[in-house]
N, C-alpha and C positions, 0 to 999 in steps of 0.2 A: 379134818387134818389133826395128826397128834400136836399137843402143842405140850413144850417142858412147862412144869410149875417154875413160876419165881426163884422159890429155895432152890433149888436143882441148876437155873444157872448160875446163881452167885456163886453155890461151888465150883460152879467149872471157868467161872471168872478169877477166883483165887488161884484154881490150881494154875490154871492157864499162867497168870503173873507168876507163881511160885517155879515152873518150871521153866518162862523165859528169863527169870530174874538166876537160874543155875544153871542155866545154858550159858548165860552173858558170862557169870563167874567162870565158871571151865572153861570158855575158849578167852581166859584175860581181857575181855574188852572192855577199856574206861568207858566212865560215864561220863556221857559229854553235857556242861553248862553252857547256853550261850547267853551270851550278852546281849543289850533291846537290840542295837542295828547288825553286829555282825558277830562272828564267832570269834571275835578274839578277846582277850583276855583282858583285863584291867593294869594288867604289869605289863601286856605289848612292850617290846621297845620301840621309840617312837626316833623320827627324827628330829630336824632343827622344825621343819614345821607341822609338827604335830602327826605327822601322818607314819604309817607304820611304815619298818623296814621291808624292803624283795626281801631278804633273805626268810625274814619271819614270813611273810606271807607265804615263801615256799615251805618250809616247815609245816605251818597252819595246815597246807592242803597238805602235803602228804601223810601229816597224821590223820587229816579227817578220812584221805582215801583209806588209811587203814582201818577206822573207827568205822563207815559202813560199809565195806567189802565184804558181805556176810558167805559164813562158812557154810558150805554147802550141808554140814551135820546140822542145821538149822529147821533143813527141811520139813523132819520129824513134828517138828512143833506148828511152824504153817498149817499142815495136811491134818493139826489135831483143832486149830480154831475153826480150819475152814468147816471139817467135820462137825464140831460145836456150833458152828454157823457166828463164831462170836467173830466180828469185823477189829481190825485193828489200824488206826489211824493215824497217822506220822504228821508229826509238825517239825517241817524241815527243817527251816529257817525260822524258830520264835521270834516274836519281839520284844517277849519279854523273858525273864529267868524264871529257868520251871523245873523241878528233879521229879526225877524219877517215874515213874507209870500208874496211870490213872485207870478204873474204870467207869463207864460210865451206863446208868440206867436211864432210860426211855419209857417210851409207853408202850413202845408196841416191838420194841430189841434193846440189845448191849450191847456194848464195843470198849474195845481198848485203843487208850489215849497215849503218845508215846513222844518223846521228843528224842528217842536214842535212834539216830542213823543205823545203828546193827543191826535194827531189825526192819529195812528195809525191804528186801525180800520178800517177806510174809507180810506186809504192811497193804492190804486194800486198797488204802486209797492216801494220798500224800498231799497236805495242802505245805505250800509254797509261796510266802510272800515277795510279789513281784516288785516292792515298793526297796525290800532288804536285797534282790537281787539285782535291780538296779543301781542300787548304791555300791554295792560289790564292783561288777563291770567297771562302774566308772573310774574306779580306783585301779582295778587290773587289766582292763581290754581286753578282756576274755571272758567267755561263760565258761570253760575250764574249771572243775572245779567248784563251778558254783550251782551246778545241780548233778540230782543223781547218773552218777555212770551205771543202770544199769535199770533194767524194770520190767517188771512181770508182764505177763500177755494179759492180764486184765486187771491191772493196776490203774486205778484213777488219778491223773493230776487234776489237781483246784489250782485253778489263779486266782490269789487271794490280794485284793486292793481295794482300799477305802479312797483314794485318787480319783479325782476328777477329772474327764478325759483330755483338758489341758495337758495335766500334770503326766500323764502317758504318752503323750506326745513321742518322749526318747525312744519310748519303743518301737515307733514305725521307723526312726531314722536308723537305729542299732539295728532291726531283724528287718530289715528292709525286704526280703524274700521271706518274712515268715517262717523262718525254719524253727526258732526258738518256742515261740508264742504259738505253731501247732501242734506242740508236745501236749499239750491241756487239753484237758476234759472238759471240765465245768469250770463255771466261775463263784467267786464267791466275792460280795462285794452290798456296798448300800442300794444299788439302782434295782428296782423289782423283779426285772427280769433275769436277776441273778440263778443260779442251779439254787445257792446258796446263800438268802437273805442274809444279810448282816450288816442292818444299819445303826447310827451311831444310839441309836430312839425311836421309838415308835407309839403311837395313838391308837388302838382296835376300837374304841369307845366307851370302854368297860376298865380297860386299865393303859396306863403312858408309864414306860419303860426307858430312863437313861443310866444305861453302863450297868451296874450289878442293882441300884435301884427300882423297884416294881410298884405303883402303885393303885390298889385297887380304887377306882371312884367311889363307890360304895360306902367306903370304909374310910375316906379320906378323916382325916382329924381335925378338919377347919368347919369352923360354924358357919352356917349361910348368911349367917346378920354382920360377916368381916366386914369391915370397912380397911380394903388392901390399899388404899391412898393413906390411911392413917402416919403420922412420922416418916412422910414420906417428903425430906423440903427439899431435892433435887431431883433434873427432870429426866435428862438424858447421858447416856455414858457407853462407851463402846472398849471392846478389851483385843485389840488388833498388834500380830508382829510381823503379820506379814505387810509388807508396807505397799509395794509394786504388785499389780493385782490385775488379772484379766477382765474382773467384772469392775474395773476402775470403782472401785468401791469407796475411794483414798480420795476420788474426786467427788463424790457426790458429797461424802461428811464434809470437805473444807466448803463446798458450796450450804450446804445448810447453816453449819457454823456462822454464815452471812445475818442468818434470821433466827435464830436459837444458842445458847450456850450447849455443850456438849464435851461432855471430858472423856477422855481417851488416855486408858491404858496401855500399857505394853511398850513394847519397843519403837511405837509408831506416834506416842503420844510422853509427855512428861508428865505422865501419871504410872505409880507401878504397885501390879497387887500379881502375887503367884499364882498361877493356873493351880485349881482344887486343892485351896489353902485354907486355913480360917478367917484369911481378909476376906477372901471373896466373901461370905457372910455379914463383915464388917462395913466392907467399903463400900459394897453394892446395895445396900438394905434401904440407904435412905433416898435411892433412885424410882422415877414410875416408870421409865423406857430405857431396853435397849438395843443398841443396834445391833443387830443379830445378820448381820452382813458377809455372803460368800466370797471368796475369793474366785466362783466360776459360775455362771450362771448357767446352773446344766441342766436337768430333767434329774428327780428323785433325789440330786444334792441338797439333803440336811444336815449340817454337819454337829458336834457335842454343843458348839456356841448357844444354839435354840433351844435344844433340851434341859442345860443346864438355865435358862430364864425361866424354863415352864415348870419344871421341876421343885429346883432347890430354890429359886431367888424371889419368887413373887412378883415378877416386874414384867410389863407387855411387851414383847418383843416387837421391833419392826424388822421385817424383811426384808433381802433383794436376794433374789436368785430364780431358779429356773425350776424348783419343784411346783406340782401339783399341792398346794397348801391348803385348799379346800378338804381334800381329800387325805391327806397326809395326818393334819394338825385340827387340835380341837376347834369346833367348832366358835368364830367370833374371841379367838384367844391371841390373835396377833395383828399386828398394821401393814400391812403391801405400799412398798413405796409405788409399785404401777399404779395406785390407783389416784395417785395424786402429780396431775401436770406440772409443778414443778416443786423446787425444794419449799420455797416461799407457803404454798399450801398444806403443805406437810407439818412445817413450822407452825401455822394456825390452829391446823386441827389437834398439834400436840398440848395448845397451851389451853385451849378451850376443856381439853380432857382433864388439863392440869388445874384445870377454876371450877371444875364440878365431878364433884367426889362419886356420885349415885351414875354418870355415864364412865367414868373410867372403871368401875365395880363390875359394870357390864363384861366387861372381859376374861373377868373368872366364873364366870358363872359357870363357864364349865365343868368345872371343879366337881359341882352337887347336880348333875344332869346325865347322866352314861347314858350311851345312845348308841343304834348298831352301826358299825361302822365295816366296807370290805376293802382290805388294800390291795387286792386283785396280785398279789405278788404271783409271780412262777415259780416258788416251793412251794408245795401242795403241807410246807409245817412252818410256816413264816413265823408264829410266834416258840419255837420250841431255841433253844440253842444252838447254837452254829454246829456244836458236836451231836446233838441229836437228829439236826436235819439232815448232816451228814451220814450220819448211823441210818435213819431212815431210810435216807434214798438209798444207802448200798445193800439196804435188805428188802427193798421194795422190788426189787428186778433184776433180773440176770445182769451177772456183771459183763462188762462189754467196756473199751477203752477205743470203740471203733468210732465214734464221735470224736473231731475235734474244732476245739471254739476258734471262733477267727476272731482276733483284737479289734478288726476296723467295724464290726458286726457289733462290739459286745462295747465299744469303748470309741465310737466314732465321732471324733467332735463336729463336725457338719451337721451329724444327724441327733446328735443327744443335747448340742449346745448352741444360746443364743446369740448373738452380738448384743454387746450393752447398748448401741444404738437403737436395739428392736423394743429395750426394756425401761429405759429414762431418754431424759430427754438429753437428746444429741448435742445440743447447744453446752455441754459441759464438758463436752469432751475435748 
């Protein structure tokens, strides 16, 4: 099979940008910014409580409807990526602020990254955060609006959510018939069997990845002779805002509190340090455990709380939730409160770790050990980026949108999630 050099596509990734960046020009279309949750602006006018004006939200949509209404003179440039074979990728609804158009390289393709609605049309494949279009709805009672009017015969949707299928809930009561939720394709999310890996962190055994951090075991920068108990005079500490919690998480710390001190963070505790601060570095440093505790005890739920213990902070996490953590998480790197009958023993074995410096050291040893590890995910590129498995899969196989995902399949709390009763002990509840 002929295959393009390298050099040869990056041209044709430039031109590609260069003539939809003069198409956008000529046909006047702004460039659109959004904001983390929804597309409106920072000067919104707001009411008495805080919530935006109808009248601006009608506004809002009917410029966005003109902002991706794309002109059918657009065509021309579609029919030249497709030809290019370069994929272009639409992120609907950001969550975060992003300009202008990206590209991006892989190993085995390119693609173009885009947050502009105009070029809808010609866009591949369109990821769609359900977590922003749920908060939309709530606020208008309508999906009007909040997704696109209009789409190619072989246009991918992604349903993009890091939600744990508590937290989905609304959407079986809102799309009751489904009509919404079988617009999608694939999914993209933390749970394995996603189209689309994207969890908050991950372990291969060779390298543990949280958020834009990578780091190879190999090459780690800690000496084996650490002693990670060193200046280390306090034991336990948890950094919780959610307070009301399905995995009653809120009840097991006040019950251990009964047999250990434990300080608590956040808006749930009278202790306060800001989420990816330079406290957290300060306040957390002279701790040996923490509570790295779900809000749902689901199947593949790990959330950033864990990562950032294994990671950045040095300290042994203890769990509760509903992952595979054998297989997820380094090996002998954290504490399972199942495996302790009740809080009482838990309290024990944390103080006993806390009087002998050479068994609590045990739990980094992972650190200086890489070992093979398979996370059996359903991306066939689990560790590439979310925009390369994306590019992947849409150059892997004939494009087709004739698939679609059903929520109660992908997101079923019966089938993905435990009761806290299955998981600690019932007497606390």
């Amino acid at each position: 099979m002929y295959r393009i050099s390298p050099f040869i596509c990056l041209v044709m990734i430039l031109l590609t940008i260069i003539i939809l960046k003069t198409v956008q020009r000529s046909l006047k279309l702004p460039r659109i910014v959004w904001s983390k949750e929804t597309s409106y602006s920072k000067n919104s006018p707001k009411n008495k409580h805080g919530d935006l004006n109808p009248e601006y939200d009608e506004q809002i949509e009917d410029d966005a409807d003109k902002e991706y209404n794309t002109s059918t003179q657009n065509s021309d440039i579609r029919n030249t990526t497709k030809s290019w074979n370069i994929k272009t990728i639409l992120i609907w609804n950001p969550q975060y602020k992003h300009s202008g158009m990206s590209n991006i390289t892989c190993d085995n393709c390119h693609c173009v990254v885009t947050e502009n609605r105009s070029l809808l049309n010609f866009s591949s494949a369109v990821i769609i955060s359900s977590n922003t279009i749920m908060k939309q709805y709530l606020q208008k009672r309508t999906f009007s609006g909040l997704l696109p009017n209009s789409r190619e015969n072989d246009q991918i949707w992604i349903f993009a959510s890091l939600e744990a299928p508590p937290s989905l809930q609304m959407w079986q009561t809102v799309d009751e018939k489904n009509e919404i939720t079988k617009l999608f394709n694939w999914t993209m999310g933390y749970h394995r069997n996603s189209d689309i890996w994207n969890p908050y962190g991950y372990y291969n055994g060779s390298h543990i990845k949280y958020k834009e951090t990578i780091i190879d075991i190999k090459q780690w920068s800690i000496q084996p002779d650490t002693n990670f108990a060193e200046n280390k005079t306090k034991l336990v500490f948890s950094a919780i805002s959610n307070c009301i919690t399905s995995s009653r998480r809120e009840v097991y710390i006040h019950d251990l509190q009964h047999y250990t001190s434990v300080d608590i963070y956040g808006r749930c505790g009278d202790l306060f340090c800001e989420q990816n601060t330079s406290c957290e570095d300060e306040f957390y440093k002279p701790y040996k455990f923490y509570l790295a505790f779900e809000n749902s005890i689901c199947e593949d739920y790990v959330t950033e709380k864990l990562w950032r213990a294994l990671v950045k902070w040095n300290v042994v996490p203890i769990v509760l939730g509903g992952a595979d953590y054998e297989t997820l998480l380094p090996p002998n790197s954290y504490i399972d409160i199942a495996d302790f009958s009740s809080t009482s023993y838990l309290a024990r074995f944390l103080k006993m770790l806390n009087e002998n410096d050479n068994l609590y050291n045990q739990y980094f040893m992972w650190k200086f050990i890489p070992e093979h590890r398979d996370l059996n995910t359903k991306s066939e590129w689990p560790l590439e980026t979310t925009f390369c498995q994306i590019c992947n899969k849409l150059n892997s196989a004939p494009m087709s949108n004739e698939y679609f995902m059903s929520l109660e399949q992908v997101y079923d709390k019966k089938r993905y999630c435990k009761k806290t009763s299955k998981y600690y002990d019932s007497t606390l509840l």
